[in-house]
PyMOL CGO cylinders between C-alpha atoms (Angstrom):
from pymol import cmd
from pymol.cgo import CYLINDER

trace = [
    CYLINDER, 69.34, 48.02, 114.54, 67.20, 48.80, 111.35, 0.3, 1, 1, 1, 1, 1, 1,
    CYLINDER, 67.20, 48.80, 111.35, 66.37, 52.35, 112.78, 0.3, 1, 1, 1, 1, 1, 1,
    CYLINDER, 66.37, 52.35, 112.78, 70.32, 52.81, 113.43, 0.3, 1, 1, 1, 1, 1, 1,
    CYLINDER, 70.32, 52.81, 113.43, 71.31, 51.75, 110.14, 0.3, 1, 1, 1, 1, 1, 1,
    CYLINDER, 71.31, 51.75, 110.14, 68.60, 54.37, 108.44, 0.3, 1, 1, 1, 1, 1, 1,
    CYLINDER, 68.60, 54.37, 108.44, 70.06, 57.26, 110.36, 0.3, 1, 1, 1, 1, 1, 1,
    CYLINDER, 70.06, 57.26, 110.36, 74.09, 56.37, 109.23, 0.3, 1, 1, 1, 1, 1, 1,
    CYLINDER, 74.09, 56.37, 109.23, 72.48, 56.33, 105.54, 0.3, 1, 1, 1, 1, 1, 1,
    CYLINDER, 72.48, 56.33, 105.54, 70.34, 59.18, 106.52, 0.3, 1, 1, 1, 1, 1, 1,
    CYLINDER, 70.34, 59.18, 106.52, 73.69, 60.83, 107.82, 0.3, 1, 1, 1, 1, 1, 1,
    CYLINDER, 73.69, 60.83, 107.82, 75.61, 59.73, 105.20, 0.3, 1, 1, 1, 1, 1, 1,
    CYLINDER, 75.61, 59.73, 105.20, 73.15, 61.42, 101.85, 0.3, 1, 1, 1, 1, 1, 1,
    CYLINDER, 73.15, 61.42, 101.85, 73.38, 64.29, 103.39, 0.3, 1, 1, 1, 1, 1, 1,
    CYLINDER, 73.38, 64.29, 103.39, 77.10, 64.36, 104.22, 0.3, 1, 1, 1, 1, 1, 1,
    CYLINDER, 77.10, 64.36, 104.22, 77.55, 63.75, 100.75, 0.3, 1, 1, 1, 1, 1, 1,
    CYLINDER, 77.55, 63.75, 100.75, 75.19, 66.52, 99.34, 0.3, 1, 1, 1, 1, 1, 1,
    CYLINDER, 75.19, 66.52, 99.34, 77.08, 68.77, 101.77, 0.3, 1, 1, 1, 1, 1, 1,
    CYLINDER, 77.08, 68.77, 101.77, 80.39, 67.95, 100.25, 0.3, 1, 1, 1, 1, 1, 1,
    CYLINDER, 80.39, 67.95, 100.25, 79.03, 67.91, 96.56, 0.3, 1, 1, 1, 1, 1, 1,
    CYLINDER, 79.03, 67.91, 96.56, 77.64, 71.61, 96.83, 0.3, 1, 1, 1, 1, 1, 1,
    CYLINDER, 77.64, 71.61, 96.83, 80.50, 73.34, 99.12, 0.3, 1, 1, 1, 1, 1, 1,
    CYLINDER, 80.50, 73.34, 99.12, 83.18, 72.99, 96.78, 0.3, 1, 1, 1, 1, 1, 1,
    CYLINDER, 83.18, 72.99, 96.78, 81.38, 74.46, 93.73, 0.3, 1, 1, 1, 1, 1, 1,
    CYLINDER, 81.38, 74.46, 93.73, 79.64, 77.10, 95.86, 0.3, 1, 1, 1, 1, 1, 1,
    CYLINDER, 79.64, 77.10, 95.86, 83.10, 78.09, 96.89, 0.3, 1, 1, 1, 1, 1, 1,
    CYLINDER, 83.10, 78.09, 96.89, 84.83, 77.98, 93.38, 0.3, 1, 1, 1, 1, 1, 1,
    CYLINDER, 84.83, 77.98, 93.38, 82.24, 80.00, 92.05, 0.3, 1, 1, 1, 1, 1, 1,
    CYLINDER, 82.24, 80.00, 92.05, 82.50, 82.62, 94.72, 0.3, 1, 1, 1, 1, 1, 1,
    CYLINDER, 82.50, 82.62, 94.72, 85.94, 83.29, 94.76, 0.3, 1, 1, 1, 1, 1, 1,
    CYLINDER, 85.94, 83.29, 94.76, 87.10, 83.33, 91.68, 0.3, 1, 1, 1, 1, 1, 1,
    CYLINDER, 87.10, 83.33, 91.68, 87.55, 86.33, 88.88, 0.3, 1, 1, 1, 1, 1, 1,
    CYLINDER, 87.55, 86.33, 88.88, 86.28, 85.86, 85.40, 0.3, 1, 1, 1, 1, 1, 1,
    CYLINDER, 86.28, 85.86, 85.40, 88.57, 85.53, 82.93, 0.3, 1, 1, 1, 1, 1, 1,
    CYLINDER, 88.57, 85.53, 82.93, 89.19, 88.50, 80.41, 0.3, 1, 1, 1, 1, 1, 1,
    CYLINDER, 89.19, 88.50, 80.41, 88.45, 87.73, 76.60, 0.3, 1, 1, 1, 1, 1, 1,
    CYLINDER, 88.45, 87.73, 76.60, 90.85, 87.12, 74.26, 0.3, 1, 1, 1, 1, 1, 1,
    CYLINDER, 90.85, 87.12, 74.26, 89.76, 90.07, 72.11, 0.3, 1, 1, 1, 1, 1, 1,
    CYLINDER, 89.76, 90.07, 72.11, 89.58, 92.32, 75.12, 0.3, 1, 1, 1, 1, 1, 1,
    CYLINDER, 89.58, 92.32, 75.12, 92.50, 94.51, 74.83, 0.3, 1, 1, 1, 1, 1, 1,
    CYLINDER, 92.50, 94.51, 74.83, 92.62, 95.68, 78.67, 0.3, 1, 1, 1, 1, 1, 1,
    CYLINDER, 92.62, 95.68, 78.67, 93.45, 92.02, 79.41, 0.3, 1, 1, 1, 1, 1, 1,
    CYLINDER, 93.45, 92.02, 79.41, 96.80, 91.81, 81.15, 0.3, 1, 1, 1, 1, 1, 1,
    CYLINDER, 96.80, 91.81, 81.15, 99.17, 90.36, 79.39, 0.3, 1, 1, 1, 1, 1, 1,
    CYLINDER, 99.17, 90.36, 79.39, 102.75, 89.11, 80.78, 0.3, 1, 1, 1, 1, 1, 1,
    CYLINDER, 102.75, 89.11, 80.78, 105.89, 88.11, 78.21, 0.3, 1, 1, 1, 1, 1, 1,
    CYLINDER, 105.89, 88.11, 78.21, 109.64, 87.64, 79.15, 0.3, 1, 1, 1, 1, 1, 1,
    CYLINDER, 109.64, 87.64, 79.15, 111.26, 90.17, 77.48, 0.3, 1, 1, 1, 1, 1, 1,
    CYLINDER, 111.26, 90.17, 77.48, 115.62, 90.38, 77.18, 0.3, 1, 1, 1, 1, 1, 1,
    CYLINDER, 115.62, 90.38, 77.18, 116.65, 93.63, 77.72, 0.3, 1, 1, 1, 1, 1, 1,
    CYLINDER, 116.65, 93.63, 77.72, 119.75, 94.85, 75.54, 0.3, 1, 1, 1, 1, 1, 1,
    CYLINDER, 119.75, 94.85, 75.54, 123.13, 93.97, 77.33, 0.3, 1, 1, 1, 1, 1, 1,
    CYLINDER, 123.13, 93.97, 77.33, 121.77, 91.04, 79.89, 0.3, 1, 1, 1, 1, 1, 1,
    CYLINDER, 121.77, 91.04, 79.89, 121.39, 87.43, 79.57, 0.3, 1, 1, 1, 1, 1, 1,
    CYLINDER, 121.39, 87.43, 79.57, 118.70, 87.56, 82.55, 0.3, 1, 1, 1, 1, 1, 1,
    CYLINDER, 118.70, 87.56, 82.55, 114.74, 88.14, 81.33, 0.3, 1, 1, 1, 1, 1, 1,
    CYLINDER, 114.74, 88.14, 81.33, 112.50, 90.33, 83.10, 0.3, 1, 1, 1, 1, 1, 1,
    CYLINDER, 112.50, 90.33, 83.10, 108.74, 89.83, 82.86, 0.3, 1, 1, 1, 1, 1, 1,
    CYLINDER, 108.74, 89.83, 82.86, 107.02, 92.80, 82.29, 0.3, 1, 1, 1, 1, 1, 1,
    CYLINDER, 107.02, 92.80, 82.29, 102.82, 93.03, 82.61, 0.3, 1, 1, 1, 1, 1, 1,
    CYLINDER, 102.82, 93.03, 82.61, 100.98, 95.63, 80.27, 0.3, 1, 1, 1, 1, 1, 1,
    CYLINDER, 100.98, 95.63, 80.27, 97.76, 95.58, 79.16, 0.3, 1, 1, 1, 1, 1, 1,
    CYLINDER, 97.76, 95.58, 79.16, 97.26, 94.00, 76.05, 0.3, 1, 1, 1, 1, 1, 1,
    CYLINDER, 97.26, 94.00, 76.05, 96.50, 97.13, 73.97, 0.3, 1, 1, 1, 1, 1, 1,
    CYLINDER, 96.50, 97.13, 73.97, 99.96, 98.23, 75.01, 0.3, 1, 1, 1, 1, 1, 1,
    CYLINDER, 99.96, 98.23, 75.01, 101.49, 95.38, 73.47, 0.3, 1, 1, 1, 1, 1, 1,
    CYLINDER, 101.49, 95.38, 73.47, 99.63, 95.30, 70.22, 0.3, 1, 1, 1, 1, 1, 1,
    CYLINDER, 99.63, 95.30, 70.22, 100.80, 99.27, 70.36, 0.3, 1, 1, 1, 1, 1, 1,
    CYLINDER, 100.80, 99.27, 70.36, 104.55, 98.82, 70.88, 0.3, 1, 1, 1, 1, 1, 1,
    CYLINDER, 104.55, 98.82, 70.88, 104.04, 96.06, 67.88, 0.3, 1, 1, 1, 1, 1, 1,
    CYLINDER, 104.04, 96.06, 67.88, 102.80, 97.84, 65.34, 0.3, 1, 1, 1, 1, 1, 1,
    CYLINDER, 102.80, 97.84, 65.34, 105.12, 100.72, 65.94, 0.3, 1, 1, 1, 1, 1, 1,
    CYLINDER, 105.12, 100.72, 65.94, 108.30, 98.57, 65.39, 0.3, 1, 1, 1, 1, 1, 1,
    CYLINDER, 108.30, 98.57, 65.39, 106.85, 97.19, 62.54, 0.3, 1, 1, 1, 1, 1, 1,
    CYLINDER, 106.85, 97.19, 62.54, 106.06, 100.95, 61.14, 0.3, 1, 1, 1, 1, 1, 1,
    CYLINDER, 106.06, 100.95, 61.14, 110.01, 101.50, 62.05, 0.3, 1, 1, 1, 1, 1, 1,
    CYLINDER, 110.01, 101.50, 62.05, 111.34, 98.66, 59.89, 0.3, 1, 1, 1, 1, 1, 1,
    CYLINDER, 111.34, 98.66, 59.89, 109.14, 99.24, 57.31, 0.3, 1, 1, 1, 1, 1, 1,
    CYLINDER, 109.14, 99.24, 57.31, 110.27, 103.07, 57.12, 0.3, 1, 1, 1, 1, 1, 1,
    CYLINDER, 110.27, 103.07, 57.12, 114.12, 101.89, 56.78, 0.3, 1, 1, 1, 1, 1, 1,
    CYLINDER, 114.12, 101.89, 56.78, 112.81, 99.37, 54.09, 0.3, 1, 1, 1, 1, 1, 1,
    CYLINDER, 112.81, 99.37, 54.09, 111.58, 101.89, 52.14, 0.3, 1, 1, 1, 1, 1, 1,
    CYLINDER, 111.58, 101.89, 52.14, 113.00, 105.48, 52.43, 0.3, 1, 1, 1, 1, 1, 1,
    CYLINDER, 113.00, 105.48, 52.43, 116.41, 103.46, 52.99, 0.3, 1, 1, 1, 1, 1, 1,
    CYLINDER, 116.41, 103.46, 52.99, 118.74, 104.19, 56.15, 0.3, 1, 1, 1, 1, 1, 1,
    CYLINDER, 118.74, 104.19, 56.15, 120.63, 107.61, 55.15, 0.3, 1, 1, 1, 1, 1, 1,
    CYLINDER, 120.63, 107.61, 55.15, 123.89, 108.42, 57.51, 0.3, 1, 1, 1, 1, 1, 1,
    CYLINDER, 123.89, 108.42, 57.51, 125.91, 112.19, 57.69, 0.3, 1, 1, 1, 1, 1, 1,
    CYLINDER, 125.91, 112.19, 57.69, 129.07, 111.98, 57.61, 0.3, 1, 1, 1, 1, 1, 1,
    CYLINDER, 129.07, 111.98, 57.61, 130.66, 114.26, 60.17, 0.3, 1, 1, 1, 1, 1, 1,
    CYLINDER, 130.66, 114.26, 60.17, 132.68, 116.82, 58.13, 0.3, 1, 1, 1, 1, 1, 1,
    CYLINDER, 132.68, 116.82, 58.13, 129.40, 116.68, 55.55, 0.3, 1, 1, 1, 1, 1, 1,
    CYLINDER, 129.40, 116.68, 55.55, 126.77, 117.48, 58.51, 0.3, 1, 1, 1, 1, 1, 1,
    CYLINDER, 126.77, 117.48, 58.51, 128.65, 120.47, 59.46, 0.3, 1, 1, 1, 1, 1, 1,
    CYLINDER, 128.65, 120.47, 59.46, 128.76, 122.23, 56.06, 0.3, 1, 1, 1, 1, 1, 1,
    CYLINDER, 128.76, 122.23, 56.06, 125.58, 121.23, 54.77, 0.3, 1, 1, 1, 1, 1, 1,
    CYLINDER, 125.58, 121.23, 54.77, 126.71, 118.89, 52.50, 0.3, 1, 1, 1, 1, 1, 1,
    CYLINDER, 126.71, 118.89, 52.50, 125.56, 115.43, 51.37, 0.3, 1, 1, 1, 1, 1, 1,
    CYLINDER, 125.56, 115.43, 51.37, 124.97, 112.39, 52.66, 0.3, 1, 1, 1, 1, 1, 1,
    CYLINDER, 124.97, 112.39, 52.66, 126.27, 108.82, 52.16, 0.3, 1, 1, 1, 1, 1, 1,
    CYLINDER, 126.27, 108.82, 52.16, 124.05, 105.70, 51.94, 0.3, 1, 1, 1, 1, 1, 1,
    CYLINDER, 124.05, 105.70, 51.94, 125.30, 103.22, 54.26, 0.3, 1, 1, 1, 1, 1, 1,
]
cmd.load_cgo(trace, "trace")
């Protein structure tokens, strides 16, 4: 019985080994390292409203895209902060004449 009893704890170590090694051989493997935060070809997803729906669509751009679209809105509300939003009216527009601020 002693002999029988060293093979089950024989059997048993190296069971366990097995199972200790697979799974992190396996998660190493098959996974895809993960994109830096400062890396601006990361994907990035956001929920974005479009004008006239209730229902969000998510939309995935690279992050570079993002910080892009961004900085160009803030350009755009700076420019009507500044130089002021200027509107024609129609009868003026046609002859050349002045505008109105709004």
């Amino acid at each position: 019985m002693g002999a029988k009893t060293l093979k089950l704890a024989a059997l048993a170590t190296a069971l366990g080994a097995m199972l200790a090694v697979t799974p992190g051989a396996a998660l190493a493997g098959g996974t895809k390292p993960k994109a830096a935060k400062d890396d601006p070809s990361r994907r990035v997803c956001r929920s974005v409203i479009p004008m006239g729906t209730r229902l969000a669509t998510r939309i995935c751009r690279p992050y570079a895209e993002w910080a892009e679209e961004e900085k160009a809105a803030q350009e755009g509300v700076l420019n009507r902060q500044t130089e002021g939003f200027v509107r024609m009216t129609p009868a003026a527009s046609e002859m050349g004449g002045a505008a109105l601020p709004h």
